[in-house]
C-alpha positions in Angstrom: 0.0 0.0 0.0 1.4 3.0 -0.8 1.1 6.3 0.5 0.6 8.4 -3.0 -2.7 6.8 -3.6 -6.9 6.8 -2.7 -6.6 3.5 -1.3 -4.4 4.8 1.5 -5.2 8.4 1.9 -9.1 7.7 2.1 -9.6 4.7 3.1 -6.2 3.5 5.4 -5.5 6.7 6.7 -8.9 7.7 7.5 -10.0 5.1 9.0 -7.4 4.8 11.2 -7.4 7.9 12.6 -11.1 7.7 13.2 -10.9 5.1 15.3 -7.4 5.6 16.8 -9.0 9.3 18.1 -12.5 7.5 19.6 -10.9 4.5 21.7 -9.0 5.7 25.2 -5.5 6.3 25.1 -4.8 3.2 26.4 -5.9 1.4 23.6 -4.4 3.7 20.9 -1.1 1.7 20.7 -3.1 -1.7 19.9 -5.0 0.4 16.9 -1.5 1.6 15.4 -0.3 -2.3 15.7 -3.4 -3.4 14.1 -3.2 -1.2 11.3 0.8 -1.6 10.5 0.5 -5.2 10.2 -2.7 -4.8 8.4 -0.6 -2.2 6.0 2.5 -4.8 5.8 0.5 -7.6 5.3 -1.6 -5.8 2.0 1.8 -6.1 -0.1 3.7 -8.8 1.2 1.1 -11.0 2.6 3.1 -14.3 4.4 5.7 -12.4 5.0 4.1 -10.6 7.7 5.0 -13.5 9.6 8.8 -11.8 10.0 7.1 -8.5 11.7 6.3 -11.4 14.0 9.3 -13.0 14.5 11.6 -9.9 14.6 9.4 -8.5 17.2 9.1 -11.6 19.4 12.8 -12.2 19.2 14.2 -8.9 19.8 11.8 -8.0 22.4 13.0 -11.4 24.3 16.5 -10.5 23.5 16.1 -7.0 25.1 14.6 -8.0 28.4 17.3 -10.7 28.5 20.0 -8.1 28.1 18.3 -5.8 30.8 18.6 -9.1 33.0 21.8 -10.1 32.9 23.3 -6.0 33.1 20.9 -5.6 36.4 22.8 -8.7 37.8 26.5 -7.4 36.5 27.1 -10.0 34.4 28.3 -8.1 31.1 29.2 -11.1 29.5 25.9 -12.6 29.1 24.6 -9.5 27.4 27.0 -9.4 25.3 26.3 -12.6 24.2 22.5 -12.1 24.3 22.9 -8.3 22.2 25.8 -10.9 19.8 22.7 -13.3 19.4 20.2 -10.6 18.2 22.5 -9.0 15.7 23.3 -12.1 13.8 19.7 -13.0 14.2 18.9 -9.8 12.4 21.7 -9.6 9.7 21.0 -13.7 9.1 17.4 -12.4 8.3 18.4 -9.6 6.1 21.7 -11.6 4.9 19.1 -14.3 3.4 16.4 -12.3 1.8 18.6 -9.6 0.3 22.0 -11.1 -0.6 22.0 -14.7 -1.2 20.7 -15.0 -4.6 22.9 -11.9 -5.4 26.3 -14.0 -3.3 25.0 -17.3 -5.3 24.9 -15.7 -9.0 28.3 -13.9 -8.4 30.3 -16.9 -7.3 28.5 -18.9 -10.1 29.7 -16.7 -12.5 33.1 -17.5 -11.3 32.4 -21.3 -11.4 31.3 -22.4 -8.2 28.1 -23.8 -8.1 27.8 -24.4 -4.2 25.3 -21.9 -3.5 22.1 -22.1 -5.4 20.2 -19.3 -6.7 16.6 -19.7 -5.0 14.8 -16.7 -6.7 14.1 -15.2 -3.2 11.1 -12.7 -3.0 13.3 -9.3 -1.2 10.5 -8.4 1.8 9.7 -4.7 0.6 11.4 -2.0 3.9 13.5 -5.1 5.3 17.1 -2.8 5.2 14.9 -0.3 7.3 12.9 -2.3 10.1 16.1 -4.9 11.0 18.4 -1.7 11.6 16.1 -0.6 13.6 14.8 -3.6 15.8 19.1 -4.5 15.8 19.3 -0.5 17.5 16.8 -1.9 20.3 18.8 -4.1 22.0 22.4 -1.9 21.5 20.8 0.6 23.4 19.3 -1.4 26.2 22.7 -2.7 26.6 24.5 0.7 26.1 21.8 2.0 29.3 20.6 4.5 26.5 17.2 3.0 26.8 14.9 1.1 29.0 13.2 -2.9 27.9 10.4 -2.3 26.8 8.0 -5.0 29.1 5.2 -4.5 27.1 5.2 -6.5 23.6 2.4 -4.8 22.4 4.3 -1.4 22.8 7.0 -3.3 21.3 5.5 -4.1 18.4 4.1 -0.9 18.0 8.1 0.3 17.6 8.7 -2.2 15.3 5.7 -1.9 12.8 4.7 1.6 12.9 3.3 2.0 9.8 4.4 5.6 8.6 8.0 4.8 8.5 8.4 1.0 8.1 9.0 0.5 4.4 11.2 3.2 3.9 12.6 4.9 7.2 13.5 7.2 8.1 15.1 4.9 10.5 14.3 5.1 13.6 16.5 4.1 16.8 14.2 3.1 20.0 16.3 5.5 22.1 14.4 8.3 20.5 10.8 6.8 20.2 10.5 4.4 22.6 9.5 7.4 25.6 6.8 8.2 22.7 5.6 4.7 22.4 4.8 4.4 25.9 3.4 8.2 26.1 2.8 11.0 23.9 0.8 14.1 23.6 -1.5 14.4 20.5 -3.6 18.0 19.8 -4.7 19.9 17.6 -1.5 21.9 16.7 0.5 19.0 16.7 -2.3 17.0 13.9 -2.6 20.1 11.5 1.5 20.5 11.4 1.3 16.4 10.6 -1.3 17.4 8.0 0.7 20.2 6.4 4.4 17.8 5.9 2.6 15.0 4.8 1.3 17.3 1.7 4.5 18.9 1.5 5.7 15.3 0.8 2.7 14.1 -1.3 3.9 17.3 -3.4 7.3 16.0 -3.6 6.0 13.4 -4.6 3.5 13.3 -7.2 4.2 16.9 -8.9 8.0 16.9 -8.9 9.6 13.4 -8.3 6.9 12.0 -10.7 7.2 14.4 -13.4 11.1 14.9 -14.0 11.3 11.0 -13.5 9.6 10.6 -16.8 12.6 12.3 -18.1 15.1 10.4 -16.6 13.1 6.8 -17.7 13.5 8.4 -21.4 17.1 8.5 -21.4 18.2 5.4 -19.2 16.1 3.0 -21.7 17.8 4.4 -25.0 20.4 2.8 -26.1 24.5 4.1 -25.3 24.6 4.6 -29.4 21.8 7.1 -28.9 23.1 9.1 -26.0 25.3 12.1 -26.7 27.3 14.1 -23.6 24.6 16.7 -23.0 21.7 14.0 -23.1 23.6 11.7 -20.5 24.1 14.7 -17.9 20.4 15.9 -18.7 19.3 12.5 -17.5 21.4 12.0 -14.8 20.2 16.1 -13.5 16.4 14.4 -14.0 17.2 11.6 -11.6 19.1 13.6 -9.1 16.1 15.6 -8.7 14.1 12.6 -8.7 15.6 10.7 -6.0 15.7 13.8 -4.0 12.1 14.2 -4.5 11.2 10.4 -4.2 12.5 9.8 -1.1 12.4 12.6 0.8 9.1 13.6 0.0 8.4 9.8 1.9 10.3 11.1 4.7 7.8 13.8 5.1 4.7 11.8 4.7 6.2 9.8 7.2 7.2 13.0 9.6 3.4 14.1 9.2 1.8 10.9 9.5 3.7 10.5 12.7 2.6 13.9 14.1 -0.9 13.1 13.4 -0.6 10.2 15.1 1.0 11.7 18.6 5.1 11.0 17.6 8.0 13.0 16.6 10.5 12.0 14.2 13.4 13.5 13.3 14.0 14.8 9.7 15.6 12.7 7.2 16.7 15.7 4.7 17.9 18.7 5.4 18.6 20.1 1.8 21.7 18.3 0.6 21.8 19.5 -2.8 22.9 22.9 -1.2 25.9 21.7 0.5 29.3 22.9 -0.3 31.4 19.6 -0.3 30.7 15.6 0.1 31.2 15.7 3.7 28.6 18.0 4.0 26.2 16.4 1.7 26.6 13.3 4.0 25.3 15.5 7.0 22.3 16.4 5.1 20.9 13.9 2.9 19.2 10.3 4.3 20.4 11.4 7.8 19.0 8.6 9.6 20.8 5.9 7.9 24.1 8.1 8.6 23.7 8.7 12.2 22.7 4.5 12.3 25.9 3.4 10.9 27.9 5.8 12.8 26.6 5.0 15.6 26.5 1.5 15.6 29.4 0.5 13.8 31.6 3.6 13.0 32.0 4.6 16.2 32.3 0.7 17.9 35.2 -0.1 15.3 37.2 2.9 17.1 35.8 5.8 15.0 38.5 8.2 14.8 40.4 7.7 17.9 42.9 5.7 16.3 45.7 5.3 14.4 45.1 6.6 10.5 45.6 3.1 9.0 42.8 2.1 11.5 40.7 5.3 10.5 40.9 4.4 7.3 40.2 1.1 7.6 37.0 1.7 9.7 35.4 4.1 7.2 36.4 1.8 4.4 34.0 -0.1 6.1 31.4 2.1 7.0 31.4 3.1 3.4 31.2 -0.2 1.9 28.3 -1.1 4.3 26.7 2.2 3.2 26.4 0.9 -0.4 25.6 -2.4 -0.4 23.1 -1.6 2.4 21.2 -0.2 -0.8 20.8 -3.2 -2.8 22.4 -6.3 -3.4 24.2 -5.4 -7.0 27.6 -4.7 -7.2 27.2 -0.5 -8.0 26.2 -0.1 -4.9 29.1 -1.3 -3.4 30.7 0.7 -6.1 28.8 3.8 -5.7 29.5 3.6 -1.6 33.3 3.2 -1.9 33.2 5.6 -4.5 31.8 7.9 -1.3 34.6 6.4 1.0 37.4 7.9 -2.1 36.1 11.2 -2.3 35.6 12.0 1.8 39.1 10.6 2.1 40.2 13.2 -0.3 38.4 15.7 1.4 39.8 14.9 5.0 43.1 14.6 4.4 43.6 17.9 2.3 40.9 19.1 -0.1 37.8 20.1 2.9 40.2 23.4 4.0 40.7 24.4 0.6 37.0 23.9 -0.6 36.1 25.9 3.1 38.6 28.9 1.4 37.3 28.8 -1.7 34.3 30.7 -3.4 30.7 29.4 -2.4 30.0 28.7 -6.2 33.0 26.9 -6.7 32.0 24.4 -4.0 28.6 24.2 -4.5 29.0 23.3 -8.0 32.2 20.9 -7.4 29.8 19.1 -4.7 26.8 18.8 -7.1 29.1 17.5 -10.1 30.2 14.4 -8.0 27.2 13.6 -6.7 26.0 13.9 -10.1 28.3 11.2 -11.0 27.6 9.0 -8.1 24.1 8.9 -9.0 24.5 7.6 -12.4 26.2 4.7 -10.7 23.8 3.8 -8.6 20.9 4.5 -10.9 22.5 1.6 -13.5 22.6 -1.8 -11.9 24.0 -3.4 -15.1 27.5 -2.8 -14.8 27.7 -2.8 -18.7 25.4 -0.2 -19.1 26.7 2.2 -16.1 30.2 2.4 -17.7 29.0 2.9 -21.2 26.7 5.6 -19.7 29.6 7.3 -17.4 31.7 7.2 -20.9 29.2 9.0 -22.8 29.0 11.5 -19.7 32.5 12.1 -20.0 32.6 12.2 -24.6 34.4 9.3 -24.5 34.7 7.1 -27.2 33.4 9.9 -29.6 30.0 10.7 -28.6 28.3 13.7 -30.0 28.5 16.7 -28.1 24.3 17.2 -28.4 21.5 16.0 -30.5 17.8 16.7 -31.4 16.4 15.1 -29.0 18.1 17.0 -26.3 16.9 20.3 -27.6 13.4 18.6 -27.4 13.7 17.0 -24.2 15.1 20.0 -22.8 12.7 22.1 -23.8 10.1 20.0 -22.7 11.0 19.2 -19.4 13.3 23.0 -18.6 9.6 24.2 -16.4 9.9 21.4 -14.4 13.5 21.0 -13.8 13.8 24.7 -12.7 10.6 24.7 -10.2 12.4 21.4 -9.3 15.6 22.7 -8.8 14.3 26.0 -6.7 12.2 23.4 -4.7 15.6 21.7 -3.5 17.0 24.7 -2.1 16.3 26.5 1.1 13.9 30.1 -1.0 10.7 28.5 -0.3 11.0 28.5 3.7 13.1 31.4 3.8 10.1 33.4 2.0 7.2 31.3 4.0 9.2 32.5 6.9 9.8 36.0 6.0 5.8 36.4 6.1 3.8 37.8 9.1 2.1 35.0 11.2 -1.3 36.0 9.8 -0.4 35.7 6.5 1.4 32.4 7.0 -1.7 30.6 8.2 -3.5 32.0 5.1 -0.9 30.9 2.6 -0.4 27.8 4.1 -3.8 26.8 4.6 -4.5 28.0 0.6 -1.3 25.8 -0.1 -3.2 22.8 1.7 -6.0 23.1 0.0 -4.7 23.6 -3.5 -2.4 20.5 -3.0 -4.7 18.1 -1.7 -7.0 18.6 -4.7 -4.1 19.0 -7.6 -2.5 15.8 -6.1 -5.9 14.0 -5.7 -5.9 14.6 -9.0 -2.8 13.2 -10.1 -3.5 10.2 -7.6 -6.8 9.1 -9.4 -5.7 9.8 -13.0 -1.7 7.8 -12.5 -0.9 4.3 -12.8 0.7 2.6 -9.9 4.2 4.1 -9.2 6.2 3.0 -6.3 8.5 5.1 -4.1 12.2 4.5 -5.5 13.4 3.0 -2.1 10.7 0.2 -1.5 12.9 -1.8 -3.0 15.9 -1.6 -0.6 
């Protein structure tokens, strides 16, 4: 079920909240369980059953952990938190990477490991990281066992961010499972980011997609250099849109339902180097790996071979944490290359040097990095970074850039103003009066322009589903 269409918006979502705001507070965490495994089980049916087993196993594990740390016996819990990580990276380890291990090392010639054809559970890289934080943090004393399974369960299941984050560590909801505040306020601001991300969405993401899907299916022989960087611009804007317009559905659903979740996005496209872009964009999967394996492997406070090593790691983990192809690895280490650059002599000099300069050095790699991870056909992505780069001698520009530009320029420019920082600055710059008129005209307007692009498009996913 996906957020982006009538099915959700006014029949899921309604319904929920009609009867999550009629039963007593007590009974408002049982509703929200209810209707997360009701929303998990609409598109991936059996394989509810691991929302089951994830919850039941790492709610035993954390209550085990509590155990043996109240009786000062830090080896058990070690062993206990040790059991629930390899239970949860076994889980993901199957369903996400074992037909990708068995096709690589057949291709190789070895035949030992069978390609089973494995149905990938759609949000499973989000909801093990985050059941795998529960029990960390019990350990670490940064949170309290949860003794209720119900609550539990709530934490792992919650519907507004379990298919695709952000992710979220029990340390900072699991206060809000057991007790929150809903009100008025709080419901209309849940109301106003959740279309903000519906907008994302459906007007922008949507749109300059199309222009991306028309130049990754033509053929390298049809690409010229202008093309390739028009498509990989489309794409950039896309993913941006995609993904974190799902983040703020997923902020606003939460506020309507009583929680508060920390942004995902924090415009990245306006940062002035790689470092910085990695502070802003997909911030909870950054904070997750820092803090629960960056920082455990000795994080900086170590010798620079060991430094290195450790964000080798962290970067490697970052990519193929996206999908189980080898680009992603590629695209991730391709990260780990640049941000070593950065720290060991390029960050001061880009710091020193005109804002332009770096804005548009920052924006020209992570151009490049998303044309890697766009192409999982490892063919295809270095014939496509070739053409980027008039290798091999590709036209400079064709026809059908001229048309696809000037089809698609509108778009890319509201797009590209959209990613930066003017809108809010300009909301922001308003009196209070005329905030709450603009924003409830804004409301309005987008809740029947995008109910109109709901009931007239075809099914289209949200781009990280799939990871």
């Amino acid at each position: 079920m996906v957020f982006s269409t009538p099915l959700f918006m006014f029949y899921f979502l309604a319904l929920t909240l009609l009867v999550y705001y009629l039963v007593p507070r007590k009974l408002r965490n049982l509703v929200v369980l209810c209707s997360s495994l009701f929303f998990y089980y609409w598109g991936e049916r059996e394989y509810v059953i691991i929302m089951f087993l994830s919850t039941a196993i790492d709610f035993t594990h954390g209550l085990m952990v509590e155990h043996f740390k109240k009786k000062d016996n830090d080896k058990a819990a070690r062993r206990v938190v040790a059991a629930s990580i390899i239970f949860n990276l076994a889980l993901l380890g199957y369903f996400k990477y074992w037909d990708f291990l068995a096709a690589s090392l057949q291709s190789i010639g070895l035949d030992f490991m069978p390609v089973l054809g494995i149905h990938l559970p759609i949000g499973i890289s989000f909801y093990t990281f985050q059941t795998m934080s529960y029990t960390i943090d019990v350990y670490r004393g940064d949170a309290r066992a949860q003794r209720s399974i119900l609550n539990f369960g709530t934490f792992v299941t919650l519907f507004p961010q379990l298919i695709a984050g952000p992710i979220i560590k029990y340390k900072d909801l699991g206060d809000q499972i057991d007790q929150r505040t809903t009100n008025a306020d709080k419901f209309s601001s849940g109301v106003q980011i959740f279309m903000v991300g519906l907008g994302k969405k459906l007007l922008l993401a949507n749109n300059v997609g199309m222009l991306w899907d028309s130049y990754k299916a033509m053929a390298l022989t049809e690409l010229t250099v202008a093309g390739s960087w028009l498509g990989v611009i489309a794409f950039s804007l896309q993913l941006y849109f995609d993904f974190s317009g799902y983040s703020d559905m997923a902020v606003g659903l939460g506020r309507m339902l009583g929680f508060e979740f920390l942004p995902n996005f924090n415009y990245p496209y306006i940062s002035k180097s790689i470092t910085e872009f990695w502070r802003r964009w997909h911030i909870s999967l950054s904070t997750w790996f820092r803090e629960y394996l960056y920082i455990p492997l000795g994080g900086n406070r170590c010798s620079k071979s060991r430094w290195m090593f450790n964000l080798f790691v962290v970067w490697a983990a970052t990519g193929i944490w996206h999908g189980a192809s080898w680009n992603y690895l590629i695209w991730g280490l391709y990260f780990f290359v640049l941000l070593m650059i950065e720290k060991f002599f390029l960050l001061d000099k880009l710091q020193k040097a005109p804002a332009l300069v770096a804005h548009l050095y920052t924006l020209f790699f992570v151009a490049i990095s998303w044309a890697i991870f766009a192409l999982e056909d490892f063919s295809h992505m270095a014939g496509y970074l070739k053409v980027m780069f008039g290798l091999g001698g590709v036209p400079l520009t064709d026809s059908a850039f001229g048309y696809y530009l000037t089809s698609y320029l509108p778009i890319l420019l509201i797009a590209g103003a959209a990613s930066t920082p003017l809108g809010a600055k300009v909301y922001r710059g308003l009196k209070p009066r005329a905030q709450q008129v603009v924003c409830t005209l804004l409301v309005i307007a987008g809740l029947l322009v995008c109910t109109a692009y709901v009931v007239a498009s075809t099914y289209n996913p949200f781009l990280y589903f799939r990871f």
